[in-house]
Each structure stands twice: as structure tokens, then as C-alpha cells.
N, C-alpha and C positions, 0 to 999 in steps of 0.2 A: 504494500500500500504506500501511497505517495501523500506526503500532507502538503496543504497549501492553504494560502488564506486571497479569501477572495471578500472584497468588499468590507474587510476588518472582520469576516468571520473562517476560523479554521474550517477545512473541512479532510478527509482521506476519499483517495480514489485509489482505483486500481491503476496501476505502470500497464503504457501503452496506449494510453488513451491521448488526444490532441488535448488542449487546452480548452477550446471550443464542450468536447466531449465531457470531460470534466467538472466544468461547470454548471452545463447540462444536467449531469448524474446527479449533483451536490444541489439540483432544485434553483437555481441562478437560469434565467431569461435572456438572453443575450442576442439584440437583431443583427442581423448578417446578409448580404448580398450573395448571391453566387455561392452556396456551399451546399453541397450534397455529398452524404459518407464515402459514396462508392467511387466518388471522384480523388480522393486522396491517392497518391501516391508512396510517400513515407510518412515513416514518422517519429 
């Protein structure tokens, strides 16, 4: 598990995940242009 603090609040994700992804999991809204999962290349 990876920790990070998003917004002044900690949260744990799994390793692997994009940042995008992450925040996502952790329940954070985040608008975005042009992003769709399967378009990722690395990570």
C-alpha cells in the first residue's frame, strides 16, 4: 500500500495505480479532459 495525502487528508492505495486512479479509489472527484483507462500506456 502506498500513503499519500490528498487535499490535507491521508489516504492508502494500492502500488500501481496512476495518481488520477488513486484518488478516485480514496473517494476525491477530480475533472479531466481526454482520459480513458484503457488509453494508458505506462505507469
Amino acid at each position: 500500500m502506498l500513503k499519500l495525502r490528498v487535499n490535507d487528508i491521508d489516504v492508502e492505495v494500492e502500488e500501481g495505480l496512476t495518481v488520477l486512479q488513486a484518488c478516485e479509489k480514496a473517494g476525491f472527484e477530480i475533472p479531466r479532459f481526454c482520459y480513458h483507462e484503457k488509453t494508458i500506456n505506462s505507469r
